[in-house]
DRENSE-35691 format. One record per residue (C-alpha): z, y, x. Coordinates in steps of 0.2 Angstrom, whole numbers. Layout:
      w      v      u
      Z      Y      X
...
***
This chain:
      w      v      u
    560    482    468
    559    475    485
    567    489    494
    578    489    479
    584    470    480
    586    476    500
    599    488    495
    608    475    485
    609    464    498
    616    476    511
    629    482    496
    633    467    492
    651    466    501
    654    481    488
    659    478    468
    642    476    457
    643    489    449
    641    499    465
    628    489    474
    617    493    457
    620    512    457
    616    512    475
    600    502    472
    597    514    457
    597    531    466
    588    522    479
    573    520    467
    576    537    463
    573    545    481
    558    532    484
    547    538    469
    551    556    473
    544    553    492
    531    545    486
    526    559    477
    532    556    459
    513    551    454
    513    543    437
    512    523    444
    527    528    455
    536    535    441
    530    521    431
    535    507    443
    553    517    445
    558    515    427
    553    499    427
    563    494    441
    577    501    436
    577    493    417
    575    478    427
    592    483    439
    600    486    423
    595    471    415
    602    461    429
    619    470    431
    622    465    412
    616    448    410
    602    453    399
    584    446    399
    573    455    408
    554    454    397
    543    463    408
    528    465    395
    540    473    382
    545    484    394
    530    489    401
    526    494    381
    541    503    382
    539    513    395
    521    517    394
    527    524    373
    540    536    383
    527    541    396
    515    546    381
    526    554    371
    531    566    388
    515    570    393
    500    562    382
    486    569    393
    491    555    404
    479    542    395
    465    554    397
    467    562    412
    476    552    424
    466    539    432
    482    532    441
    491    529    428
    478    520    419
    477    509    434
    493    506    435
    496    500    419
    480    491    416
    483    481    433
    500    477    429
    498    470    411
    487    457    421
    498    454    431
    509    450    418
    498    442    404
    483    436    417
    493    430    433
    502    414    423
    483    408    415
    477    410    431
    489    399    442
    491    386    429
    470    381    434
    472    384    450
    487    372    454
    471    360    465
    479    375    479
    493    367    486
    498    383    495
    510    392    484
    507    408    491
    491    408    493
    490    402    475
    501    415    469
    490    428    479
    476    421    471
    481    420    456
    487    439    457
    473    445    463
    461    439    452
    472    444    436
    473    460    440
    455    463    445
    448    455    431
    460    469    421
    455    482    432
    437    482    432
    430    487    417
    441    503    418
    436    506    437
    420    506    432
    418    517    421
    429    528    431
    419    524    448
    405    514    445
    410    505    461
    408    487    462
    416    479    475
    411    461    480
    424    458    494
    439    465    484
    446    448    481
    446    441    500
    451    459    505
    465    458    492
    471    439    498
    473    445    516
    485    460    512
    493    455    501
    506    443    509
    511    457    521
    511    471    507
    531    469    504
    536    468    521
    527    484    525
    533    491    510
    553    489    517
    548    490    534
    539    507    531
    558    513    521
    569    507    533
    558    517    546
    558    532    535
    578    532    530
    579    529    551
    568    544    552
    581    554    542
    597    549    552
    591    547    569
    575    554    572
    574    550    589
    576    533    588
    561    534    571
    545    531    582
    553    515    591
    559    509    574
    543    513    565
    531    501    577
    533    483    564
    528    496    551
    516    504    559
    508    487    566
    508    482    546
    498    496    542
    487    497    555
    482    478    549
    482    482    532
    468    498    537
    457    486    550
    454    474    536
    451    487    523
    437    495    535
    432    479    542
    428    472    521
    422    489    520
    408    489    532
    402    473    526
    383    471    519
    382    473    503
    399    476    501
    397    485    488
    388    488    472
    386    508    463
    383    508    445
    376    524    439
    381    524    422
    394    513    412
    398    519    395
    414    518    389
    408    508    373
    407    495    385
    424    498    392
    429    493    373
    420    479    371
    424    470    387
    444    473    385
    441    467    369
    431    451    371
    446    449    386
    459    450    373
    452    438    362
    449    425    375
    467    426    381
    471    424    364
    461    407    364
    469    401    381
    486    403    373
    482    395    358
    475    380    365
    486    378    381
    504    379    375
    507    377    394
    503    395    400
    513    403    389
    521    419    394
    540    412    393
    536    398    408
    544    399    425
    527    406    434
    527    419    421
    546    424    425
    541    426    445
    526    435    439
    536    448    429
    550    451    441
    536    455    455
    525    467    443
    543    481    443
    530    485    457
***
């Protein structure tokens, strides 16, 4: 969505309609070099519902969606729930980010910094989502996930479009790619130093040998009912509030 709301912007001398197609195909060409893995091809639809949903007007509900497009994804391949690790992920971490990330930053707001409140808030939303399924995929526990995860995060988009505008270069002007390529390059090269640095930590870890998936149940279900409560009894983090509306248009993602 960020390289997508980058094309808009450079189109935006041209009629809408235009701008949107360009953003569209776009999408397209990004989830194809990305490999078309299942969490691409995921985050592309989404995207482009939402692109769709903005060039008519309509109201974009990112959790229907995200229903949506996981029933299509099913119904095309089904072996994708069992077999497929990454889309699991992908779907699991952004239905926090949708359903968690709001709960979340509403008992935090003691963070006066709204983007290191939103990255918290992020963060810990989809983690908590994430783990049981990680580990009974793994069985890694990681304890410095959540400082590892505030100190990228911030300067994921801008590698993101930094890393597509090197790669479009790349395509046109090749010689000109490598010069181009260093603020992306610099963006990962960070991104990598704090992942090793976290990494090599003591204890940084934690291996569980065996998690049965009964347990996977019983947690995502004991996680379920609690959100339940939360909503019920703080009309204030319901999903249709401004926070959740950022939250939303950021999980396209």
């Amino acid at each position: 969505m960020i390289v997508a709301e980058a094309i808009l912007r450079g189109f935006r001398f041209m009629p809408k309609h235009i701008a949107t197609l360009a953003a569209v195909v776009t999408i397209l060409l990004f989830v194809v070099a990305s490999g078309g893995g299942s969490s691409a091809v995921r985050a592309g639809i989404m995207a482009g519902i939402g692109l769709f949903a903005r060039a008519t007007g309509r109201t974009y509900h990112a959790l229907r969606i995200l229903s949506a497009v996981l029933v299509l994804m099913l119904i095309s391949n089904p072996l994708l729930l069992v077999y497929d690790p990454g889309f699991q992920f992908s779907f699991v971490a952004t239905l926090g980010l949708i359903i968690g990330s709001p709960l979340v930053v509403s008992r935090i707001t003691f963070i006066k910094n709204i983007l290191l409140r939103e990255t918290l808030a992020t963060t810990i939303a989809a983690q908590v989502f994430v783990l049981p399924l990680l580990l009974y995929e793994t069985g890694n526990l990681s304890l410095v996930a959540l400082p590892a995860n505030v100190l990228v995060l911030p300067v994921v988009p801008l590698t993101m479009l930094l890393s597509f505008i090197a790669g479009v270069v790349g395509l046109i002007l090749p010689p000109i790619a490598p010069l181009v390529g260093l603020p992306a390059y610099a963006c990962l090269t960070y991104i990598i130093v704090i992942a090793e640095t976290m990494a090599s930590l003591p204890l940084a870890s934690v291996m569980i040998e065996s998690f049965p998936f009964a347990v996977v149940v019983l947690l995502y279900l004991l996680l379920a009912i609690f959100i339940w409560y939360v909503k019920r009894n703080c009309p204030a983090t319901n999903s249709r509030g401004a926070v959740t509306n950022k939250i939303e248009f950021r999980s396209l993602s």
